[in-house]
N, C-alpha and C positions, 0 to 999 in steps of 0.2 A: 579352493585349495584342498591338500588330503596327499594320500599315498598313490602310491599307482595302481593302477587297476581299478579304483572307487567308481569309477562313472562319469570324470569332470568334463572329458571331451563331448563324450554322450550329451549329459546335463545343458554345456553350452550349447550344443547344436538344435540342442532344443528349443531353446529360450529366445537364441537369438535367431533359428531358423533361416540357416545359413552356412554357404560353406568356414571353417577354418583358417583360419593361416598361424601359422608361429610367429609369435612377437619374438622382443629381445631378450624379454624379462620371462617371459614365458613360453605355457606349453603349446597354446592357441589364443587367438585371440577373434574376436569378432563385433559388428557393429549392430545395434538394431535398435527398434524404439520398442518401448512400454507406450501403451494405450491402454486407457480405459472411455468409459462414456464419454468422459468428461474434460479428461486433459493426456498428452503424448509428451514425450520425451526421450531425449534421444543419449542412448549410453552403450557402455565398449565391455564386453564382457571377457574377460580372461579369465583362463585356467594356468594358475602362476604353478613354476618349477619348483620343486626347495634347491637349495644351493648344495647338499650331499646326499648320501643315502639312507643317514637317519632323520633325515626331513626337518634338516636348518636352515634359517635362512639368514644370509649374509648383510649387509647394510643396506644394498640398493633394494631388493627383493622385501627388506623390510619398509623401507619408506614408500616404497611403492601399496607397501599393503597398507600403510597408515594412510595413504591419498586416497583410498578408497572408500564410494558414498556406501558401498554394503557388501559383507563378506560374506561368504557360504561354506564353512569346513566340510568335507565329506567323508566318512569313516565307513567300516566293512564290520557290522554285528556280529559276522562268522569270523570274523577277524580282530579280535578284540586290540592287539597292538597298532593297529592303525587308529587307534583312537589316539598315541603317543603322538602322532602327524600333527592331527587336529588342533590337539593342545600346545603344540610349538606354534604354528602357523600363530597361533593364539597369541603366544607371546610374543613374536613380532608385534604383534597390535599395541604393546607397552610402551611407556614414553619414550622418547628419543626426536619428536617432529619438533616442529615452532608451535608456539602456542596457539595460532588463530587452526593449526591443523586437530592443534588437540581439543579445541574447543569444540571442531565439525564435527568431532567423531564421538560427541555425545548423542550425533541424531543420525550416528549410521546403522542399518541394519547389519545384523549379525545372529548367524541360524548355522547350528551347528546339527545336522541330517544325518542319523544313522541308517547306514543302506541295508535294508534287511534281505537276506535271501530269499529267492524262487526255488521249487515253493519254501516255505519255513518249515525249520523243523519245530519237532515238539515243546524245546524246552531247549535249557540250556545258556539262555541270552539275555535274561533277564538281570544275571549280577551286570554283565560288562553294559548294559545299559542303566543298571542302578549308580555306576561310575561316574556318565556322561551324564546324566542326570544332575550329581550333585557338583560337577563341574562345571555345569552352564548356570546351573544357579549362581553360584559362586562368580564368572565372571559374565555372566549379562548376554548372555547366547539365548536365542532362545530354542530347544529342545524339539527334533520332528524323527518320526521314525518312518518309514517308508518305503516301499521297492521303487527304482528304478528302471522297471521292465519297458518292454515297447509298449505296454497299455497306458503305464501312467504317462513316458514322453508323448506320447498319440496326444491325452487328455491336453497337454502343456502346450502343444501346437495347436490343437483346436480352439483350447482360449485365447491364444494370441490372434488367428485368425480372425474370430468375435468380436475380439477388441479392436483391431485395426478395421473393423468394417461398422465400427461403430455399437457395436453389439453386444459391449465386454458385460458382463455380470455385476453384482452389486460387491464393492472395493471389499467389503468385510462381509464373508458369505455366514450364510446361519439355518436353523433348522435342515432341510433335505439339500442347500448349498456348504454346510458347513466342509469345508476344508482342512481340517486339523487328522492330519493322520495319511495323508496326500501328497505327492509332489507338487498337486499344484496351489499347498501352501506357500511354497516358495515363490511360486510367482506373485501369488496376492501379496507376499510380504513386501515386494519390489515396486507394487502398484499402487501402495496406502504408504509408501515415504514420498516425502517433498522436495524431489530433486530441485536443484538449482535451476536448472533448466527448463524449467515442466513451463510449457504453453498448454492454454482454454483451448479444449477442440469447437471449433464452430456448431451453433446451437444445430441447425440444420441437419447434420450430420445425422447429431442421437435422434432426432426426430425423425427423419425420415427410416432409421434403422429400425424406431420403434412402430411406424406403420408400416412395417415388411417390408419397405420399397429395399429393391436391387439396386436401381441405379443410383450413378450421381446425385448426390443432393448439391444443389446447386448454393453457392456461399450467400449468406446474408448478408446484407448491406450492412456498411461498417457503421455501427456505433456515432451517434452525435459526440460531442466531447462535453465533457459533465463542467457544468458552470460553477463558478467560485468569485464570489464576489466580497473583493476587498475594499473595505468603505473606511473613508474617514477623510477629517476636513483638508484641503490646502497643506504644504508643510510637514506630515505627518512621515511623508517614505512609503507614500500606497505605490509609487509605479518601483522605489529601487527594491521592494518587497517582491514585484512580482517580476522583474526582472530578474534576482535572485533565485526565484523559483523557474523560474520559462528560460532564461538566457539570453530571451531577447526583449528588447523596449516594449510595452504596450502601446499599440498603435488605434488612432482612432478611423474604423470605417466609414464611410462618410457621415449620416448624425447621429451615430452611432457611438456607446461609448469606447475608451481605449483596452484594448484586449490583448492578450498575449496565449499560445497555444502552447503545451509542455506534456511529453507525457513520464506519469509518475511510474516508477518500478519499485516494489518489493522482491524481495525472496521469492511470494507465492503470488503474485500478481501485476500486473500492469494497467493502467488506466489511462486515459487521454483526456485534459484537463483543460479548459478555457478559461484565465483568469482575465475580469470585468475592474476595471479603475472605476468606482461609483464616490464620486465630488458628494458630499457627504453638506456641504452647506449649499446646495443650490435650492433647498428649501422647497416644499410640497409642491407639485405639478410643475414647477422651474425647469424638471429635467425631466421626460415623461422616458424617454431611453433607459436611465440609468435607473430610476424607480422597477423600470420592466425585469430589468437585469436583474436588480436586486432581488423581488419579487417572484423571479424562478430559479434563483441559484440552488444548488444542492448545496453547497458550502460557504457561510459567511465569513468573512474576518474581518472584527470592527477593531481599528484604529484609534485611541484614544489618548493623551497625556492629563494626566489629573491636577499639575501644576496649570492646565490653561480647562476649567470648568466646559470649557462651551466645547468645545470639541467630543466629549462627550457626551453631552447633549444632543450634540447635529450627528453623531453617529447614532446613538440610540434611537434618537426620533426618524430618522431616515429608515432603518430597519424597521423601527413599528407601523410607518406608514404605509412600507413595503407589506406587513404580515396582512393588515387590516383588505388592503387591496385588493381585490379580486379580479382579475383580468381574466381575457375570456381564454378559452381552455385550447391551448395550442398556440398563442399569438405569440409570434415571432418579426417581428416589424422593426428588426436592423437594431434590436436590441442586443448585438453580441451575442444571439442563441440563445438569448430569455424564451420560456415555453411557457407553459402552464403553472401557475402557483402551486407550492404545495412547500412545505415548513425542510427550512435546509436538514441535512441530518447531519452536519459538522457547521457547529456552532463554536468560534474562538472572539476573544476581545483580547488585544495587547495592550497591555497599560506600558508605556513608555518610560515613564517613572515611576516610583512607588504611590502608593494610593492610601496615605494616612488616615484619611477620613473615614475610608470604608467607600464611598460613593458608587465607585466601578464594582466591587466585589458585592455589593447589594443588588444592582442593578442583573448582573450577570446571573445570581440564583432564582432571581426574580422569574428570567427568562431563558433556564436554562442554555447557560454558555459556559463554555471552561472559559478561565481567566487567566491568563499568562501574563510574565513581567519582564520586558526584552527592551532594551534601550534601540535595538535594529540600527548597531551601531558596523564598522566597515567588520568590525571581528564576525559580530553576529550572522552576518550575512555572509561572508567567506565560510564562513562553518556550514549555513544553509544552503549555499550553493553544494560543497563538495561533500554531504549527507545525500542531496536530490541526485549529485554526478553518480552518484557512488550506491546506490538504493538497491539497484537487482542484485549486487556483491553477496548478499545476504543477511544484513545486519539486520535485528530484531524489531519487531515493528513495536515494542511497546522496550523503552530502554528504561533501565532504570536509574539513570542519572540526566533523564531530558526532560524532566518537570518544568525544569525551569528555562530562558534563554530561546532562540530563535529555532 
């Protein structure tokens, strides 16, 4: 956004490396993806109109700018009142959304660029940029000064090319990369936020970019799906738990234990998950499957009610006899995708009841596990379900009210 003449058609055509079109709300609009080594995503770049000729904007043009994961104001140094542009466009950004809008827009980029002349004069620019300065302070802009010439847009399309080929530069450049004083802070600014959207570029890729290769890097073979094994005796709700979580029943492969495949979304990631029903009283070598399972999960979750002692017992001791185990390095024998041992790295126990004695909560520091206290009653579990439906939306992966409960 900005006044006319600043450069915004320029700017877009740069970034997004591509032709134009006029939206409805706007002056152009255009498609492309942000790439770096690591992850792409794909976003819609507009250069919005003001709604007059002193650069206001009307309701639609404002909530448009509020839906926005990052703003860009653009002002003219030689032009000190187009900084007046800026600062409106600005106050469009003030409340007026629904709240889940107002809450996104604590993690949207927001870079307010004064366009310096070619060449610069002497002197002279220094107040109306002592202005813009203590106004981006003020609302949470952050501050870049820089020409817009054909050299810096050249610089802006060559790191996008880099990037799309796998090639892009380190997300926050520093010493002889530093970027602060550049147009193509702007793009780094776009490429170190956490869109919504953002997919893992395939390992392959940066590799093969990084030993020179031109061509195709051929995809890697997709990922096993990470094991989680949920233990505990008869009775307890191991399969409507993972049910809850997967969506569908755990099923057993032939003598195999019952499994169910789900994959997990966050904001910033996705993962592909295999949960293991491991019968928690079948007692040492009884079940040499579900031992195995056990035994290479990345994930435990032991099942326990402290009103029935022994269930506790058969889940703990099930897991110890799993740690103790060493099976051989790779073995995968219809164990539900058990592989090699190696200590889970998400460790949970749910006590089903309260646990007055302390027993469970002893046992769990003993052996490093968080302890949670969830009845995995139909509430708990409708909540669990429509948390895992709902995961890539973008809720916070650490909440500060889910200590407790399913």
């Amino acid at each position: 956004v900005g006044a006319p003449g600043v450069g915004k058609r320029r700017l877009l055509g740069a970034l997004a490396e591509t032709s134009v079109a006029a939206g409805a709300l706007s002056l152009a609009a255009a498609e492309a993806t942000i790439a770096t080594k690591y992850y792409e995503a794909r976003v819609q770049y507009c250069a919005l109109a003001p709604d007059d000729a002193a650069g206001g904007y009307g309701p639609e043009p404002a909530a448009f700018l509020r839906a926005a994961a990052a703003v860009v104001v653009l002002w003219d140094l030689a032009r000190p009142q187009t900084l007046l542009w800026a600062r409106r466009a600005a106050d469009a950004l003030g409340p007026g959304g629904a709240p889940e809008a107002e809450a996104e827009a604590e993690d949207r980029v927001q870079l307010c660029v004064a366009i310096e002349p070619e060449p610069s004069p002497a002197g002279g620019l220094d107040e109306a940029e002592d202005e813009a300065l203590a106004w981006c302070a003020e609302n949470g802009f952050e501050h870049l000064r820089c020409a817009l010439g054909a050299a810096d847009l050249g610089a802006l399309r060559a790191r996008r090319r880099a990037a799309a080929g796998g090639a892009g530069g380190t997300l926050l450049g520093g010493g002889a990369d530093d970027l602060d004083g550049t147009a193509l802070r702007i793009l780094e600014a776009l490429e170190c936020h956490v869109w919504p959207n953002l997919e893992c570029r395939a390992p392959a890729a940066a590799l093969n970019a990084e030993r020179g290769g031109s061509g195709p890097a051929s995809a890697p073979p997709p990922a096993p799906a990470a094991l989680v094994a949920v233990v505990g005796t008869p009775g307890l709700g191991k399969r409507r738990l993972v049910q809850a979580l997967a969506g569908s029943w755990p099923e057993a492969l032939g003598p195999g234990v019952p499994c169910a495949e789900a994959l997990l979304e966050t904001r910033y990631y996705r993962a592909r998950l295999r949960f293991a029903v491991v019968d928690a009283a079948a007692g040492a070598g009884a079940a040499p499957h579900a031992d195995a399972a056990l035994g290479g999960a990345e994930g435990v979750v032991l099942l326990c009610d402290p009103s029935r002692p022994e269930t506790l017992a058969q889940a703990c001791g099930a897991y110890e006899r799993a740690e103790a185990a060493v099976p051989a390095a790779g073995a995968s024998d219809g164990a539900c995708g058990a592989g090699a041992r190696g200590r889970a790295g998400v460790r949970l126990c749910v006590s089903l009841t309260a646990d007055p004695g302390g027993a469970v909560a002893a046992w769990c520091s003993a052996h490093d596990f968080e302890l949670l206290e969830s009845a995995l009653g139909d509430g708990d579990l409708e909540t669990l379900r429509r948390r895992w439906r709902d995961g890539g939306r973008g809720g916070a992966l650490l909440a500060a009210d889910a200590d407790a409960g399913a």
